[in-house]
N, C-alpha and C positions, 0 to 999 in steps of 0.2 A: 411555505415550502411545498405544499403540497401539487404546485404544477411545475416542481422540477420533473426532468427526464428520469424516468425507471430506468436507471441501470443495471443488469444483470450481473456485473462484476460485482455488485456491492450489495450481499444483503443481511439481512437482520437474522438470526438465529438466539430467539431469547434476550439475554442480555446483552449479548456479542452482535461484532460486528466480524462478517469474511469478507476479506477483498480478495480478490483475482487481478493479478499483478505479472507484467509480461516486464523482465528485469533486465537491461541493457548493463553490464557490467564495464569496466575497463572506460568511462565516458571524461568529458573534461570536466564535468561537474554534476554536482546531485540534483537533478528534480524531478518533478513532473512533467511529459512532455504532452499527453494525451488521456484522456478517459473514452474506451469504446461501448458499446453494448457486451463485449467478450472479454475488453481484461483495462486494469488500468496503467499503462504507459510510466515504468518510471528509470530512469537513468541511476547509475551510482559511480563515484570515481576509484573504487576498488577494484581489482581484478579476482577475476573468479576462479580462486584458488585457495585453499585452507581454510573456506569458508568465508574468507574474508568477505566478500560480496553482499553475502546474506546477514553479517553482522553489521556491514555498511546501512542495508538498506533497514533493519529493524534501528537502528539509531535514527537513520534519515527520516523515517515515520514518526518515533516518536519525539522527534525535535518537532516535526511540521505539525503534529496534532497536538502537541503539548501535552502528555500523555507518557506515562514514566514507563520503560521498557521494560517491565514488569509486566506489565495487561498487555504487550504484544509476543506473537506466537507464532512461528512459523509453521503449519499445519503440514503443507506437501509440498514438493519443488525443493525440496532438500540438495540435487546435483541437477536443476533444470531451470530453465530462462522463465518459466511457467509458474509460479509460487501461487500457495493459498494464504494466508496472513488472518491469525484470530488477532483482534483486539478487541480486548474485555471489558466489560461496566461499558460499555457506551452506545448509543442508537447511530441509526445510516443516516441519518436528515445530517446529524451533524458532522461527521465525515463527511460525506458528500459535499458540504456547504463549503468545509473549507478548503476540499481539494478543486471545486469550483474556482472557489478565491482564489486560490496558488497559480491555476491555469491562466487567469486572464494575462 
């Protein structure tokens, strides 16, 4: 793993992992569409209202990471397209790996 691309959307803090996450609400369906050097790309089919959006998208994670929505945490982007995302107990190799995988 260790000649994947650094990306700055995603890093290690201890035991945690932060993403930076650019959140397309209101879509036809949930995925990943993109990882950049500044955020990563995800769609959701909620509409971004009563929060729904943001509780789309922390289930949508923790479906795709397998990973119980307990260790996920919405840090900032609380009312913006711009989110920070803790998810906890776990390293970036392996996020990374599989948000790779989901992309191809």
């Amino acid at each position: 793993m260790g000649n994947q691309t650094q990306y700055t959307c995603i890093s290690q803090k201890g035991n945690d992992v932060v993403l930076l996450i650019r959140l397309t609400p209101n879509s036809s369906k949930n995925e990943f569409c993109e990882i950049t050097d500044e955020f990563l790309k995800v769609k959701v089919t909620a509409q971004p209202i009563e929060n729904k959006a943001n509780k789309e998208l922390i289930k949508f994670l923790s479906d795709s990471f397998n990973i119980p929505k307990t260790r996920l945490e919405l840090m900032s982007g609380d009312k913006s397209k711009l989110k920070r995302i803790l998810i906890k107990d776990t390293n970036k190799e392996e996020i990374l790996s599989k948000i790779l995988f989901m992309l191809k």
